[in-house]
C-alpha positions as CSV (number, residue, x, y, z in Angstrom):
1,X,0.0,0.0,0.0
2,X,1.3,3.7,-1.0
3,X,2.2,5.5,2.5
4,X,0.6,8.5,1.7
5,X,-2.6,6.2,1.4
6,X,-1.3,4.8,4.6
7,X,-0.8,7.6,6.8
8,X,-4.1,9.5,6.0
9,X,-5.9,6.0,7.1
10,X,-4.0,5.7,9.9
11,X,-4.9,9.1,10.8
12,X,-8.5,9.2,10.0
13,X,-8.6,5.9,12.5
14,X,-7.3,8.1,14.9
15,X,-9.0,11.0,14.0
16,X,-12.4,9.1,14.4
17,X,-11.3,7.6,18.0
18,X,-10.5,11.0,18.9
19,X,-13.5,12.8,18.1
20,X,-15.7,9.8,19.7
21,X,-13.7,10.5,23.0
22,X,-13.9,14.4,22.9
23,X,-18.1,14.9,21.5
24,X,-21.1,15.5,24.2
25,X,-23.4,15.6,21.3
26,X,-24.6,12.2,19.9
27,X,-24.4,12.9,16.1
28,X,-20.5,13.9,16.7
29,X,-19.9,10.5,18.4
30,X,-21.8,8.2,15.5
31,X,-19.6,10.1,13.2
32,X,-16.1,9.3,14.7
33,X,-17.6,5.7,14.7
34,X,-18.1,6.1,11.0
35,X,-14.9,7.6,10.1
36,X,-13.3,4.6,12.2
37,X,-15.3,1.8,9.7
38,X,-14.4,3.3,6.8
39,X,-10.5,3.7,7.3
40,X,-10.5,0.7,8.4
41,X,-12.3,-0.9,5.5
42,X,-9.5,-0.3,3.0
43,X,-6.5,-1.6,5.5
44,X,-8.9,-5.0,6.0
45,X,-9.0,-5.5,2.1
46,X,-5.9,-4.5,1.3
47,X,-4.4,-8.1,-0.3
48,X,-7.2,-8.1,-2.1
49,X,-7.8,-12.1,-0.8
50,X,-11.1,-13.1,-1.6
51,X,-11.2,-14.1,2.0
52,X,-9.8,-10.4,2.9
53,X,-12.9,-9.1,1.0
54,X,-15.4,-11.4,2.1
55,X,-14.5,-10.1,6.1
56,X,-14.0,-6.6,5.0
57,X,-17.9,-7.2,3.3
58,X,-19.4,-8.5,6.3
59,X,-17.1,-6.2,8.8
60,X,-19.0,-3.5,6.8
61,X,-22.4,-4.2,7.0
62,X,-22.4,-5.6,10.5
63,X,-20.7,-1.9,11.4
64,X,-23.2,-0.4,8.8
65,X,-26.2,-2.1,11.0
66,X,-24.9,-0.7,14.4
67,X,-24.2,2.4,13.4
68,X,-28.0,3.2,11.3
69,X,-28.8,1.8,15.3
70,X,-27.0,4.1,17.1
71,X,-28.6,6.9,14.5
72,X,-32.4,5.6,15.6
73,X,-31.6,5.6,19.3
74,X,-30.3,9.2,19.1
75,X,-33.1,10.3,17.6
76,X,-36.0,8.2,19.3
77,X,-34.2,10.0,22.7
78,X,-34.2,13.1,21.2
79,X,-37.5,13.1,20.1
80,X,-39.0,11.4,23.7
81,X,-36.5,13.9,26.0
82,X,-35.8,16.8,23.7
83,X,-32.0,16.4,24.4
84,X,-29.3,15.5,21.9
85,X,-26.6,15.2,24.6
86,X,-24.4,11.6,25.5
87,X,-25.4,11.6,29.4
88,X,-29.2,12.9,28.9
89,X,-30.1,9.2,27.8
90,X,-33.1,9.4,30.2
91,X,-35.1,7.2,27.5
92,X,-34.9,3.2,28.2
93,X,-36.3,2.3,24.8
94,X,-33.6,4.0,23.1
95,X,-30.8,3.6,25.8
96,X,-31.5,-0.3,25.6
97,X,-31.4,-0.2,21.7
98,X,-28.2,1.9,22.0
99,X,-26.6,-0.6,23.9
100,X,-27.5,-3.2,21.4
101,X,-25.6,-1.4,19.1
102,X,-22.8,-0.5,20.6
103,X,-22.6,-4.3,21.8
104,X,-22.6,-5.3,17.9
105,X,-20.1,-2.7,17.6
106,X,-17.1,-4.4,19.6
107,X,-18.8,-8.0,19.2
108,X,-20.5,-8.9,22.8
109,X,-22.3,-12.5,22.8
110,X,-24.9,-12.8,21.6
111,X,-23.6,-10.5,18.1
112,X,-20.2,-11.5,18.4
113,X,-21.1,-13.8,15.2
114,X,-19.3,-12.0,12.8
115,X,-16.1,-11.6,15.2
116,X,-14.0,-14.8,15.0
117,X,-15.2,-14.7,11.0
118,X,-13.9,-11.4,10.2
119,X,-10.8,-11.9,11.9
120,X,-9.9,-14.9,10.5
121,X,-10.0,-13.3,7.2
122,X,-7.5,-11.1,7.9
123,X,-3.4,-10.5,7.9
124,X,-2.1,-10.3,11.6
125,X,-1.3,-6.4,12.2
126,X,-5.0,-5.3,10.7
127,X,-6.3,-8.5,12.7
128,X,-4.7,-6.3,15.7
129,X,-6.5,-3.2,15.2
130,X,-9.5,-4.3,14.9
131,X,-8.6,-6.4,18.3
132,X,-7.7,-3.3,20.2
133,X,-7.9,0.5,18.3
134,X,-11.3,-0.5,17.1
135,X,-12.7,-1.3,20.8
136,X,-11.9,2.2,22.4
137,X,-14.4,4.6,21.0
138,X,-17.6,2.0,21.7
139,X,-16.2,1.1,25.1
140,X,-15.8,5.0,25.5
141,X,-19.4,5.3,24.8
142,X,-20.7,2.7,26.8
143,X,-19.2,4.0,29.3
144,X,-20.0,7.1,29.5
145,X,-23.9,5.6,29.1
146,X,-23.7,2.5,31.2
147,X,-25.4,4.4,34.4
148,X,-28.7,4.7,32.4
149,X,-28.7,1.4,31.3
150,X,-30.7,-1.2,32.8
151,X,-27.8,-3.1,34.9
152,X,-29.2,-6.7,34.0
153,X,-28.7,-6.0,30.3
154,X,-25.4,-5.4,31.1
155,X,-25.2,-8.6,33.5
156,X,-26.7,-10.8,31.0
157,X,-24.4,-9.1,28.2
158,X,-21.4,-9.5,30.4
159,X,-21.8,-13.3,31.8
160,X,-23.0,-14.7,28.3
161,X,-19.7,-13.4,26.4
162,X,-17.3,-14.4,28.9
163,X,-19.4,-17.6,28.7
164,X,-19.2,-17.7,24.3
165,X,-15.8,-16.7,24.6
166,X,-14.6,-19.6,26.5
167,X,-16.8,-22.2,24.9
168,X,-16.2,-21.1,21.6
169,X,-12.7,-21.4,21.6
170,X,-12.4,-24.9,22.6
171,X,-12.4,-26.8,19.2
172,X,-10.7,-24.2,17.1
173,X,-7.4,-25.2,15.2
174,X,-7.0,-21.4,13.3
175,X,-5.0,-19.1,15.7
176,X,-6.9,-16.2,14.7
177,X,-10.1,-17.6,15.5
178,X,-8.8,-18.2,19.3
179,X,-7.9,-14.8,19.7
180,X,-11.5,-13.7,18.3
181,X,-13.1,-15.8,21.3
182,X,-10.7,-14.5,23.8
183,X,-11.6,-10.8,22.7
184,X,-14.9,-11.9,22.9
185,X,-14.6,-13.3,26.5
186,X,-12.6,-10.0,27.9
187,X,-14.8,-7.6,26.5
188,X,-17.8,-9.9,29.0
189,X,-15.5,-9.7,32.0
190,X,-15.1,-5.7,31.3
191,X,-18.7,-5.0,30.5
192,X,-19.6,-7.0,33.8
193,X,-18.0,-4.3,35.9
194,X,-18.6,-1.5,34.0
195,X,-21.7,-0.2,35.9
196,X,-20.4,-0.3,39.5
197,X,-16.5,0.8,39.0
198,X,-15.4,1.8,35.5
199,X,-12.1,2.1,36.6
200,X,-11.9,-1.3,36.5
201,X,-13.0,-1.5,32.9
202,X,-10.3,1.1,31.9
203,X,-7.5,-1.4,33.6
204,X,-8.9,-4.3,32.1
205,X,-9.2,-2.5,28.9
206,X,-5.3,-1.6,29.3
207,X,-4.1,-5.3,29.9
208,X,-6.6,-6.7,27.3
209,X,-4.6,-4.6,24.9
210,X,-1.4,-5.1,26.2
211,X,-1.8,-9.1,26.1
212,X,-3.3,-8.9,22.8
213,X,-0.5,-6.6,21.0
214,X,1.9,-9.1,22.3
215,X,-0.1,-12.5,21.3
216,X,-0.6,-11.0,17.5
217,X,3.2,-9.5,17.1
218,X,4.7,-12.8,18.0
219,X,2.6,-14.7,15.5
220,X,3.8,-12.1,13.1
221,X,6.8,-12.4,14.3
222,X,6.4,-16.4,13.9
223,X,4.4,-16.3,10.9
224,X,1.6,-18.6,12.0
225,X,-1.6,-18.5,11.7
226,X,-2.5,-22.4,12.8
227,X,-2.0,-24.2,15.6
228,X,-0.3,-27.1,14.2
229,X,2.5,-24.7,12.5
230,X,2.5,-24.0,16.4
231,X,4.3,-26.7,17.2
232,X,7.4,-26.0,14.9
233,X,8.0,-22.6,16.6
234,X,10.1,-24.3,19.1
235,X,12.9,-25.3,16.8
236,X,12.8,-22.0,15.3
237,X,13.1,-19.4,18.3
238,X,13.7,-20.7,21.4
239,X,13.2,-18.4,23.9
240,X,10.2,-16.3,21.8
241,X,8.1,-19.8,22.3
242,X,8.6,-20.2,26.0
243,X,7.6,-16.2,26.2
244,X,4.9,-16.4,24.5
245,X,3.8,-19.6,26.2
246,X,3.6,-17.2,29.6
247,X,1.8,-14.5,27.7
248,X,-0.9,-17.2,26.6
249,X,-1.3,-18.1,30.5
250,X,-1.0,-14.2,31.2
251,X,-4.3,-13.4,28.7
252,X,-6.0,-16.8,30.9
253,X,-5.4,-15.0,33.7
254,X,-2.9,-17.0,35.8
255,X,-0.8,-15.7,38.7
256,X,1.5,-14.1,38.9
257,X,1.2,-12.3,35.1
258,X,-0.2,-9.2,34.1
259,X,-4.0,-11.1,33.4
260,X,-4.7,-11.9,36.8
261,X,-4.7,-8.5,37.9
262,X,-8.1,-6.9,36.4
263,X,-9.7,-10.7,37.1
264,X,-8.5,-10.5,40.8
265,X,-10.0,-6.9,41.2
266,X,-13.5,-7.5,39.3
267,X,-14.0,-10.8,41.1
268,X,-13.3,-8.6,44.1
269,X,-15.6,-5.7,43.8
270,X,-18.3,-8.2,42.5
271,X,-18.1,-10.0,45.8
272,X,-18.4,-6.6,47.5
273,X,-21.1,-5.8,45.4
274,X,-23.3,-8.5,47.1
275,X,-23.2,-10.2,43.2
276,X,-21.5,-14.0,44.7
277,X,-23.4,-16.4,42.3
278,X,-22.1,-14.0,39.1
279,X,-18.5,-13.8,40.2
280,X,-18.9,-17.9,40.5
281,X,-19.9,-18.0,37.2
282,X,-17.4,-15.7,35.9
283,X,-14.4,-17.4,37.6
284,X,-15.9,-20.7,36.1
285,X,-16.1,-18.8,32.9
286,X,-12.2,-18.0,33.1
287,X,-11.3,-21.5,33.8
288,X,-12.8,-23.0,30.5
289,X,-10.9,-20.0,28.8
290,X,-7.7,-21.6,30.5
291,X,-8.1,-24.6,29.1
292,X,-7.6,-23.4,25.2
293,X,-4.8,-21.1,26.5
294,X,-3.1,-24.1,27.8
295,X,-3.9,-26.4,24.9
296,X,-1.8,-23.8,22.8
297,X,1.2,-23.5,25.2
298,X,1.2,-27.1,25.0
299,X,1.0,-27.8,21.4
300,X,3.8,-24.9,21.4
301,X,6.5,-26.1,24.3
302,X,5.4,-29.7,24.9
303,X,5.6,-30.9,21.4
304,X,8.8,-31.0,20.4
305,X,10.8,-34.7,19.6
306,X,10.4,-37.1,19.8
307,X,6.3,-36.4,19.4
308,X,6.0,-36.0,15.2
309,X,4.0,-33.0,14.1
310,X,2.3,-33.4,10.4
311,X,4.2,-29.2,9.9
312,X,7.9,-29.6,8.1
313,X,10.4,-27.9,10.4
314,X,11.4,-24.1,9.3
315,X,15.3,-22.6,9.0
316,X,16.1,-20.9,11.9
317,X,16.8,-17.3,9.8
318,X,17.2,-14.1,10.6
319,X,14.0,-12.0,11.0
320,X,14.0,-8.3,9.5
321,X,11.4,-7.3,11.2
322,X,11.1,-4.8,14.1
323,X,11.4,-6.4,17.7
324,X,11.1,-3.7,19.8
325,X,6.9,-3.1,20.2
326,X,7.0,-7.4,20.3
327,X,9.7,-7.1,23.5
328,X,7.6,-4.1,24.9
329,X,4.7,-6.0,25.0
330,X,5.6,-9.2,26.1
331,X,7.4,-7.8,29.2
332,X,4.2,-5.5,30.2
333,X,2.1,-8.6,29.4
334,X,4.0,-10.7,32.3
335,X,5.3,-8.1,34.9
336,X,2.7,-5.7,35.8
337,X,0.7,-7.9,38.5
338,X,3.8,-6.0,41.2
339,X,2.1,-2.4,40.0
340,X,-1.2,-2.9,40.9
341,X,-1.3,-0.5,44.2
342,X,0.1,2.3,41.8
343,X,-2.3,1.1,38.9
344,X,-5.1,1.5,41.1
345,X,-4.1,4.7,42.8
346,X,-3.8,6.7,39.5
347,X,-7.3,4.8,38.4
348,X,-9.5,6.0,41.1
């Protein structure tokens, strides 16, 4: 792709967060989700795959659908209350319809359908952004909204994608697909919190990146997208495999790694929220997430001779591409647990 092209779509993707994050006024925020689909639409079909272009196609119209949603709930509020601001959502038809859409919008269970799909049509860095950038204005949204909302909707929301995520996860063999349902199971365990301390959100946002950026640069740095090309990764880099082994544990949410932190601290404040039998089911939730977590360090460390694997060994080459983000990453995703005081003193 021509960098000039490039940079402007980089920039209108951050243009569109941006104005999401700064508007009051609902009409400003659908359009910073607009200009956000339609950069993005062009880096998604970039290889012009007709697998690329069959995710960008349904990327579009399940964003189209959320956004023409968005659009009606503005306007049915405005029209029952009169007001066009973000926090006057005083209207529950339209703030439950809104949080429909914004749940379509960053693929909550049960319209996280098109999620593991679109993902798996696309190259690794795009599969990244639309894993992390493309989460931040909706989450923004909700919330900003999520005290109007009725707080079973977001319960129900919350349980049954942390639910999908794990279960759906289980009998997949495409990399990509796994880290759809593990989105899918972290944006649950955010939304489940977001209506008593969204603080909590914003930290488990901020891991769920961090985990993620490191999980898709070191398949791009591996150049896998299956898990049975997994099991060769161990002859090729050593120590990259037995990282990225801890950073799969780290995004189950094992001590003592980065993911157990925002698990530890929602589990917590459900429990002090008088919400027992949820933050059961949650915990459960995270264990069946383990499992696939652990299936994939296994088939990635545990594998090696003399166990055959069907995959033909690669050459230990050299790599030209950039290490530094991947080694960034990698050591946030495994050290942080030590800064939770300070991560929670500059939170709340």
């Amino acid at each position: 792709m021509n960098p000039y092209v490039l940079a402007i779509l980089l920039s209108s993707l951050g243009l569109g967060t941006t104005l999401t994050f700064a508007s009051s006024h609902w009409l400003l925020a659908w359009m910073g989700l607009e200009i956000n689909t339609l950069a993005i639409t062009p880096l998604m079909a970039q290889h012009h795959h007709p697998r690329a272009v069959e995710a960008t196609t349904k990327y579009f119209l399940t964003q189209a659908t959320a956004a023409a949603m968005i659009l009606f709930a503005s306007t049915t509020n405005a029209w029952m209350t009169g007001e066009w601001n973000i926090n006057d959502l005083s209207s529950p038809i339209a703030s439950t319809m809104f949080m429909t859409a914004l749940a379509l919008k960053i693929g909550l269970a049960p319209m996280h359908f098109w999620m593991p799909e679109v993902l798996q049509g696309l190259d690794l860095l795009t599969g990244l952004i639309l894993s992390t950038w493309q989460k931040l204005a909706p989450l923004a949204l909700i919330i900003q909204t999520a005290q109007n909302v009725n707080p079973s909707l977001l319960t129900i929301l919350g349980v049954l994608s942390a639910l999908v995520g794990g279960w759906g996860g289980l009998n997949q063999t495409q990399l990509r697909k796994v880290l759809a349902y593990s989105s899918i199971a972290h944006m649950g365990w955010m939304i489940i919190i977001i209506q008593y301390t969204p603080q909590l959100t914003m930290i488990a946002l901020g891991t769920y990146i961090i985990m993620t950026s490191a999980a898709f640069l070191t398949l791009k740095m591996l150049t896998t997208t299956k898990i049975s090309t997994l099991a060769t990764t161990w002859s090729k880099n050593p120590i990259l495999a037995s990282m990225t082994a801890l950073v799969l544990l780290s995004l189950g949410g094992l001590p003592p790694l980065t993911g157990f932190m925002p698990k530890w601290l929602i589990l917590q404040e459900l429990t002090k929220q008088d919400l027992p039998i949820v933050a059961t089911i949650m915990a459960l939730t995270a264990l069946i997430s383990l499992y696939f977590y652990l299936r994939l360090c296994y088939t990635m460390t545990l594998t090696i001779s003399p166990t055959t694997t069907s995959s033909t060994t690669p050459w230990r080459t050299k790599t030209t591409q950039t290490s530094l983000p991947l080694a960034l990453s990698i050591t946030s995703a495994l050290g942080l647990l030590p800064m939770t005081p300070t991560i929670l003193m500059l939170t709340t």
